[in-house]
C-alpha positions in Angstrom: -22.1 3.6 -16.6 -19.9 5.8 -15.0 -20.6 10.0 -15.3 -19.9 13.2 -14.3 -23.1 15.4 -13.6 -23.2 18.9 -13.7 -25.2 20.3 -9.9 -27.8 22.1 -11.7 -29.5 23.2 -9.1 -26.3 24.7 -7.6 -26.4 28.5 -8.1 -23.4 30.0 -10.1 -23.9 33.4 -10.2 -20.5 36.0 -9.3 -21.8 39.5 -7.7 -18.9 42.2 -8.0 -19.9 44.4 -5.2 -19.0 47.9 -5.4 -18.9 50.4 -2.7 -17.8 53.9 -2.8 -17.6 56.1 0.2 -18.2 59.8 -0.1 -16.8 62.0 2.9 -17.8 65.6 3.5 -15.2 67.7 5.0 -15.9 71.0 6.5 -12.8 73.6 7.4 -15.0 76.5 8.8 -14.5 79.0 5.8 -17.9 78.8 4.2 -16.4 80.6 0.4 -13.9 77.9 0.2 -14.8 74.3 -1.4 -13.8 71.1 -2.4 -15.3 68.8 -5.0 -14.1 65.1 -5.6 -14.9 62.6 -7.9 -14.8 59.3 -8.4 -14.9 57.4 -11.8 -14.8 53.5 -11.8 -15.5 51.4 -14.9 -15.6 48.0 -14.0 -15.2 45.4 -16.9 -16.1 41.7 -16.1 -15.9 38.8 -18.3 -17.9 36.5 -20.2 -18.6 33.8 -17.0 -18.9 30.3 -18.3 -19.5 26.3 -16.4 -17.9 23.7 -18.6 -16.9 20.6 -16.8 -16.2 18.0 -19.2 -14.9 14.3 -20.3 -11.7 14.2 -22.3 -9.3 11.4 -23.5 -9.7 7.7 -22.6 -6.7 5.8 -22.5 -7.1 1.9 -21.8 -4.5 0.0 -19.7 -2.0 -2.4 -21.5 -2.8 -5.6 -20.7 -6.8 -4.9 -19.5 -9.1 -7.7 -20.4 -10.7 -7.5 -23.9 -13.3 -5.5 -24.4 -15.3 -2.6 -26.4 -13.3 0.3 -25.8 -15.3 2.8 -23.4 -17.1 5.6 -25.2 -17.4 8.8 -23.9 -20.9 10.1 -24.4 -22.0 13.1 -27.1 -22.2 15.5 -24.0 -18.7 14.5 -22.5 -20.5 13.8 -19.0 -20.5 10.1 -19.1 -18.6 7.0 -20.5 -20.1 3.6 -20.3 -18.3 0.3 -20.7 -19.4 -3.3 -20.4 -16.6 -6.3 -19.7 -16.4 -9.8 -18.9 -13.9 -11.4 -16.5 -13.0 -15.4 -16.0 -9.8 -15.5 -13.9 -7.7 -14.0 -11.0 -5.9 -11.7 -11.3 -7.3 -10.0 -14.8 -8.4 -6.5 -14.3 -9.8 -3.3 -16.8 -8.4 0.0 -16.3 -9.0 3.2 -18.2 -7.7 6.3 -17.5 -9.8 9.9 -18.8 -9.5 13.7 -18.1 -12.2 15.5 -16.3 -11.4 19.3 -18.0 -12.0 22.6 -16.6 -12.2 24.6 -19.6 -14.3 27.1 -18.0 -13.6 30.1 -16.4 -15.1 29.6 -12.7 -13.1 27.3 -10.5 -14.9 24.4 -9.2 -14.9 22.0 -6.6 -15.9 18.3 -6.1 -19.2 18.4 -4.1 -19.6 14.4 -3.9 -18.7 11.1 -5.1 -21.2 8.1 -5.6 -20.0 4.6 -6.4 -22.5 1.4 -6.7 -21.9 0.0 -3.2 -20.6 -3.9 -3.8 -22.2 -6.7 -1.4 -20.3 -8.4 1.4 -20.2 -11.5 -1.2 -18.6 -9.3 -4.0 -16.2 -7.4 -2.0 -14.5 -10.8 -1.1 -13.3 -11.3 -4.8 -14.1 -8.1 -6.8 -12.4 -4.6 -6.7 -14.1 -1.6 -7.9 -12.0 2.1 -8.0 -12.9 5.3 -9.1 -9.5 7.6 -7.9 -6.8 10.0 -9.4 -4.5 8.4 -11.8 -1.4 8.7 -9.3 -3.9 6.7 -7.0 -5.2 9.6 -4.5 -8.3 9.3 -3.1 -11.1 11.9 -4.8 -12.0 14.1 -2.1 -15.0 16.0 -1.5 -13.7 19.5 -1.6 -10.8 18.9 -3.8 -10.5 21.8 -6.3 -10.6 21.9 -10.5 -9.3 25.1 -11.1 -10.2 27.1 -14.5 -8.3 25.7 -17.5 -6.8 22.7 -15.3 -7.6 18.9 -15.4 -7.6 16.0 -13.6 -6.7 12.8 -14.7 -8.9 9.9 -13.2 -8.4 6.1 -13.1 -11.1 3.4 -13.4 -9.8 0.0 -12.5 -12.4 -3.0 -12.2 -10.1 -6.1 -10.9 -10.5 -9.7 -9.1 -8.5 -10.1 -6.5 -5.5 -12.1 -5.7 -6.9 -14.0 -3.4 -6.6 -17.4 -1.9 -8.8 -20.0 -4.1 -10.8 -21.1 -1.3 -12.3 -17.5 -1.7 -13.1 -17.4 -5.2 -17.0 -17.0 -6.4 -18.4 -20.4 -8.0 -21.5 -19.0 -9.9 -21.4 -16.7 -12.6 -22.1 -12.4 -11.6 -23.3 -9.9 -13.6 -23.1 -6.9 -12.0 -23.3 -2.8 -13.8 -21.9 -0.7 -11.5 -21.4 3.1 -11.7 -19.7 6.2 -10.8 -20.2 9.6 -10.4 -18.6 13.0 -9.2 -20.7 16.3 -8.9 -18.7 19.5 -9.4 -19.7 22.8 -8.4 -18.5 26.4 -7.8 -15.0 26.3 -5.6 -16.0 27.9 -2.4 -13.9 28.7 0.8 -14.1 25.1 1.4 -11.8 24.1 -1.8 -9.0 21.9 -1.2 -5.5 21.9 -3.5 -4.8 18.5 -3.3 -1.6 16.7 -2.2 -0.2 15.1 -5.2 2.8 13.7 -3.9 1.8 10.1 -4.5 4.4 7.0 -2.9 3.1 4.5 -5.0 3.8 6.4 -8.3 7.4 7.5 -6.5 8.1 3.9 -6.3 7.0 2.8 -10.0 9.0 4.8 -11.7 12.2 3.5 -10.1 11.5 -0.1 -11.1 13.2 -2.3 -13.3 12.9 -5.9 -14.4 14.2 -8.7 -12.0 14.7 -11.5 -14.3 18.2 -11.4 -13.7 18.3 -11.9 -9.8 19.4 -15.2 -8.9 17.6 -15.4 -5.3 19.7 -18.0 -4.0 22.3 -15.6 -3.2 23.1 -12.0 -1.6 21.7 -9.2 -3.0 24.7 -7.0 -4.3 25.3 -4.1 -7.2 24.7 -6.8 -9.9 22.4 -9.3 -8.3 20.0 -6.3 -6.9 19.5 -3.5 -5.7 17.0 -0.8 -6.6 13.6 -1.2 -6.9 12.1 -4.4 -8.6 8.8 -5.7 -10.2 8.2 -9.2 -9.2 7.8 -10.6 -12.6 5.0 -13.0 -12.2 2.7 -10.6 -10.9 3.8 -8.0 -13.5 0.6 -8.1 -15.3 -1.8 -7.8 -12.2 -4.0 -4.8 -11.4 -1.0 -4.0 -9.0 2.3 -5.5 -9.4 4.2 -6.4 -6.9 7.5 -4.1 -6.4 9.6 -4.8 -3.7 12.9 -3.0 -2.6 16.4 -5.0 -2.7 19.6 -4.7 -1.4 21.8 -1.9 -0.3 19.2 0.6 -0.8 19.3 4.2 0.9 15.8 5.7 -0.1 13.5 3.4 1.4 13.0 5.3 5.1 9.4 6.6 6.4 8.2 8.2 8.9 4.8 6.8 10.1 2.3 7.6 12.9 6.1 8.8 14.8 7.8 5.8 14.2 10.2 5.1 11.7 9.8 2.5 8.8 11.3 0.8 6.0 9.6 0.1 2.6 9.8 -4.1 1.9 7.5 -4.0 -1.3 3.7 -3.1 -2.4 1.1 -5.5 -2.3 -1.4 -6.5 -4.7 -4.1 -3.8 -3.8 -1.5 -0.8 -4.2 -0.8 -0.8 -0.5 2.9 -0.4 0.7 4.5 -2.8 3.6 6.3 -1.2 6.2 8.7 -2.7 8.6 9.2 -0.5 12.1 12.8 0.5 11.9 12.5 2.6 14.8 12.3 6.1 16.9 12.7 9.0 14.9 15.9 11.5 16.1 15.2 15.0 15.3 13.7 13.4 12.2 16.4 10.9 11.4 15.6 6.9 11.0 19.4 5.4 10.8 18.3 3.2 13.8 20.1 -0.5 13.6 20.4 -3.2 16.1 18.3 -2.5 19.3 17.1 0.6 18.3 15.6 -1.1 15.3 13.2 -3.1 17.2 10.0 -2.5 19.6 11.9 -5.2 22.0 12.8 -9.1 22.7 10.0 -11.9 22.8 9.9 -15.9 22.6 8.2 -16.6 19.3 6.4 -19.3 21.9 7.4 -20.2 25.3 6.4 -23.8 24.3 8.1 -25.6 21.4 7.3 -29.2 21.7 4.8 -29.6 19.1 4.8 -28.2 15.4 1.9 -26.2 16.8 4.1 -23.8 18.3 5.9 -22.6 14.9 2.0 -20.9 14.3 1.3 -17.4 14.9 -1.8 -18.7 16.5 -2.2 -22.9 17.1 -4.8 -24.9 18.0 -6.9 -24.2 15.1 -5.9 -20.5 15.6 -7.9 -20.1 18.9 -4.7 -19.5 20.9 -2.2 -16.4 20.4 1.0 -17.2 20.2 3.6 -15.3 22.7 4.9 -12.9 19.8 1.5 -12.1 18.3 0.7 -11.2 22.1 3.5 -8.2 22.5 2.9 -7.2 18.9 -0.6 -6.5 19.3 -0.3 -5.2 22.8 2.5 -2.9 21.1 0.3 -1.7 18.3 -2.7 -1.1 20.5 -0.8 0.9 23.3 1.3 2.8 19.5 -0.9 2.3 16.0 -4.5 1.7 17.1 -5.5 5.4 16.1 -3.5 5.0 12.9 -6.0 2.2 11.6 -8.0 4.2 9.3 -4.3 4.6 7.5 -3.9 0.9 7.2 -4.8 -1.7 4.8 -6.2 -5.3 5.9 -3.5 -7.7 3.7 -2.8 -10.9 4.5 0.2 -12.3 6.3 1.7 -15.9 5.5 2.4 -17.8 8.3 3.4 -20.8 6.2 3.0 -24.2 8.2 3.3 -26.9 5.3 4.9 -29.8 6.3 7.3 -30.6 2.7 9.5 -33.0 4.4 8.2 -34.8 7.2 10.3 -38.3 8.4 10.5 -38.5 12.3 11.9 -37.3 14.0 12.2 -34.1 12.3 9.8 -32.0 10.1 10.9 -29.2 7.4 8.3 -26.8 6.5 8.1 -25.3 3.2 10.0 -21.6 4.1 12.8 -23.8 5.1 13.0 -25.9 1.9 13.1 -22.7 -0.1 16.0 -21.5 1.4 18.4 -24.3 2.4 16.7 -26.8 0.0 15.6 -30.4 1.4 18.8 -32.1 2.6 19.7 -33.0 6.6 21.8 -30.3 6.9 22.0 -26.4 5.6 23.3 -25.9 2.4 23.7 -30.0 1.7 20.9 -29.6 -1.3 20.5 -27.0 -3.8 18.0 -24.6 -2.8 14.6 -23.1 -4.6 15.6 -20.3 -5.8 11.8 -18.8 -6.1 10.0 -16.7 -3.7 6.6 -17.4 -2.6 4.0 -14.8 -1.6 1.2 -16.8 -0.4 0.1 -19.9 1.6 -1.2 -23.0 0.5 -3.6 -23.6 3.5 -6.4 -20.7 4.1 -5.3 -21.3 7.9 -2.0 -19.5 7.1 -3.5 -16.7 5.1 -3.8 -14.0 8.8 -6.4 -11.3 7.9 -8.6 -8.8 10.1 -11.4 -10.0 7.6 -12.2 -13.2 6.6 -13.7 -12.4 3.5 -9.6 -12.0 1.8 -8.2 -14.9 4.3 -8.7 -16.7 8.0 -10.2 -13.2 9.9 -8.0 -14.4 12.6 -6.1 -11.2 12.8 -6.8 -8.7 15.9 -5.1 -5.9 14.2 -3.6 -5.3 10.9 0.1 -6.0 11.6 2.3 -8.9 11.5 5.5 -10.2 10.6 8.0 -10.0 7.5 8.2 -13.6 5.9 11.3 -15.2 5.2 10.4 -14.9 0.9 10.2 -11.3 1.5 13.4 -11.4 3.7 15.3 -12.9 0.3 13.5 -11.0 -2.1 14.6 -7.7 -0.1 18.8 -9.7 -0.6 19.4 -12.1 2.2 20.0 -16.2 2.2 20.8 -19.1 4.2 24.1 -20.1 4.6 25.3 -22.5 2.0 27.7 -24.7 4.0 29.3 -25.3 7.4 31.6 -22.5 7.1 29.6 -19.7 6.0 27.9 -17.3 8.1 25.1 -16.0 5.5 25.5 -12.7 6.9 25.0 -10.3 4.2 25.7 -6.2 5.6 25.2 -5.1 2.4 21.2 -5.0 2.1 18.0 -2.2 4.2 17.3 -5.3 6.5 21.0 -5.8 7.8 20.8 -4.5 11.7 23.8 -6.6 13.5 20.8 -8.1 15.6 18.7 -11.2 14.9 14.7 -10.7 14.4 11.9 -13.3 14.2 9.9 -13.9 11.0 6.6 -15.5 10.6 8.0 -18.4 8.5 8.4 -21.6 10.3 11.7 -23.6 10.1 11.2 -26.8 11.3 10.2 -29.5 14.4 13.5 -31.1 15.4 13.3 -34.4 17.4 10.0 -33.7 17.6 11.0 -31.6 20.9 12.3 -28.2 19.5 10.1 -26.4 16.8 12.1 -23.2 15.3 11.4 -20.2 13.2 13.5 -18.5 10.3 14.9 -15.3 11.7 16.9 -12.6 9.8 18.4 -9.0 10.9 22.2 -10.5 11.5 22.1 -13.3 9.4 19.3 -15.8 7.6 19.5 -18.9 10.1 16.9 -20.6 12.9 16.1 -19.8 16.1 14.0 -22.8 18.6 10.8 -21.0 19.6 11.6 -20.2 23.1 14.2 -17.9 22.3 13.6 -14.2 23.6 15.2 -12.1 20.2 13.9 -9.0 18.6 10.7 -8.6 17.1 9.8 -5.8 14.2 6.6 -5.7 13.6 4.8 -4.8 9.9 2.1 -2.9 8.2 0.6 -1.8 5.2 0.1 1.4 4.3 -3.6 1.9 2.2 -3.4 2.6 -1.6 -3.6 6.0 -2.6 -1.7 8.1 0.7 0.6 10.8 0.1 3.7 12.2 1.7 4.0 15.7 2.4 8.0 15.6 2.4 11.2 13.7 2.1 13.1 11.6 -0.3 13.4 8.3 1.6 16.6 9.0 2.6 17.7 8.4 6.5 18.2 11.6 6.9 14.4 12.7 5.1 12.5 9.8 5.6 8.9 10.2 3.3 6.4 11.7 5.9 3.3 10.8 5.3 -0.1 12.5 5.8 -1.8 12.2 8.4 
């Protein structure tokens, strides 16, 4: 059951305080005088509390169940629903109604706290329908509403992590309203997220095995397998100009959402007077060896031996984000980054991995097969899945930041070349920079003496591991965090709260 209770005990009385001030004047001629008066009729209104449900509207493509029914005093609404795969979810949306004619504020907010167990598979939200955290403080004016949004979900998660047994669970909700005060908060309803949805369009005619250009992409695009999650995947593609932000000082670019509503960012930069149109060099935190060692397959991992050792590029990144980010954490979600280490294609001397194969397909040479044309988000092995926490992938992580993945490098326009002669530089898409940056995605072992990674930035080829290039790092941005200005542009990057 989820309800909104009225804070009974909370008084809600308005005094109208009036004070009038009689002054005595004397001008020393005792025959002369002065009388004054003062008539005040003071009218006040009818005062009335009514805080109410409104108005539920159920998500297309929610789960079946019994509709939720608001109860006969509109302070509740109750709902009961059964879920048996990833990736379903319920989501309702109702109006919390000020139809009285004191302003109010939200006092507090309770939510039935999940376990450690649950939290790894199960997603419970109680926010604003654009997303927005509910704040304590955050005002309901007189004859205004709010829309909320109640979203029960299980997580896209790797499979490894998924409950075996069966969980009942009734959870519930509930906001307590009282008399706005000088404490009252007009929220910030400038929500990124919602900026972002309404630009999308289908991508179902994007051929991925070639450049993004004005009719293979470019705009903003649902991923159309996870179109029916809880939170689709929408990425940006091509030769895009309103993808900039401006983060914790540092400028960013937009690559895509994630499946929790959070927002990847790759660093794009120093801001100039406010400006992110940073390319090449200026685009990157600096040069690093993906791993000074590269005799071994070991060394294409972000971490190796069993992920007990860092490798030379997770080293600067996190020394980077600790001396830059670490008092932005609170503003960043914990999602997982793919370091992809499957061995497709393995006869000695050389090894492909599986980011390699997508792209160039499995032939000796670049471009001598066909590639896969489809994009993976994910990793087959719970190894490659880097998290802070263990409870959504390996809890290797020691911050939240990573590396872009080759797949997102192609969905956001760029591929591998497609013969001897051609370059696969593609200008003409947000990532383009003149200057070549490491990815997390492995390449391949060659000879069994020279392991490489997929790098992008110039153009989509391989570097050996050794190789001191530019390094960009990337983060995620929470669900629900607003911007206070901007239109992504270069020249007004989105600046986000803080």
């Amino acid at each position: 059951m989820r309800s909104i209770k009225r804070a009974s005990s909370k008084k809600r009385m308005l005094i109208l305080s009036l004070l009038i001030l009689l002054l005595c004047m004397s001008i020393g001629y005792a025959y002369l005088s002065s009388s004054l008066k003062l008539d005040i009729v003071a009218n006040v209104d009818k005062l009335t509390w009514d805080i109410h449900l409104e108005n539920v509207v159920v998500r297309s493509g929610s789960v079946s169940a019994i509709p939720p029914v608001i109860s006969s005093d509109k302070t509740s609404v109750s709902l009961t629903v059964t879920f048996s795969q990833p990736n379903e979810y319920y989501e309702f949306y109702i109006d919390v109604v000020n139809k009285g004619t004191i302003d109010a504020q939200v006092e507090s907010i309770y939510k039935t706290p999940l376990t450690i167990a649950q939290k790894k598979y199960l997603e419970y939200r109680i926010t604003y329908k654009d997303g927005a955290e509910i704040k304590q403080n955050d005002v309901l004016a007189s004859g205004e509403k709010e829309t909320l949004k109640v979203i029960v979900y299980i997580k896209d998660l790797h499979e490894s992590l998924y409950p075996t047994i069966s969980t009942n669970l009734t959870l519930e909700g509930r906001i307590n309203y009282i008399q706005k005060n000088n404490d009252g908060i007009i929220r910030n309803k400038n929500s990124l997220y919602e900026q972002i949805v309404k630009e999308t369009q289908s991508d179902l005619e994007i051929n991925f095995g070639d450049f993004s250009s004005d009719t293979n992409g470019k705009g903003v695009y649902t991923l159309t397998r996870t179109a029916t999650y809880a939170y689709p995947i929408y990425y940006y593609r091509g030769d895009v100009q309103n993808n900039n932000v401006l983060f914790a000082n540092f400028c960013w670019k937009i690559i895509r959402t994630t499946t929790t509503g959070g927002m990847k960012l790759i660093y794009n930069g120093v801001p100039k007077k406010g400006v992110c149109n940073n390319t090449a060099g200026a685009s990157q935190i600096g040069n690093s060896p993906f791993n000074v060692e590269q005799n071994d397959a070991k060394y294409v991992g972000y971490m190796y031996d069993d992920n007990t050792e860092d490798s030379a590029i997770k080293s600067y990144i996190d020394e980077w984000f600790l001396a830059n980010l670490v008092d932005y954490q609170k503003y960043l979600e914990d999602t997982p980054f793919y370091n992809e280490r499957d061995h497709i294609k393995a006869t000695a001397p050389t090894i492909y991995f599986a980011p390699r194969i997508r792209i160039w397909g499995s032939g000796g040479t670049m471009g001598e097969n066909v590639p896969n044309t489809s994009v993976k988000l994910g990793a087959t092995n719970l190894e490659d899945v880097f998290t802070v926490s263990s409870d959504i992938g390996n809890g290797k992580l020691t911050y939240p930041v990573g590396l872009i993945t080759s797949d997102e490098m192609i969905l956001a326009g760029g591929r591998g070349e497609k013969s001897a002669t051609d370059t696969g530089i593609n200008p003409h898409y947000y990532l383009f920079t003149n200057l070549n940056c490491w990815t997390m995605s492995p390449h391949s072992l060659d000879f069994g003496s020279r392991s490489g990674m997929i790098v992008f930035g110039r153009q989509v080829t391989f570097y050996w591991n050794s190789n001191s290039i530019g390094v960009r790092p990337v983060v995620s941005l929470k669900s629900g965090i607003s911007y206070l200005s901007g239109d992504g542009t270069s020249e007004s990057p989105y600046v986000m709260t803080e």
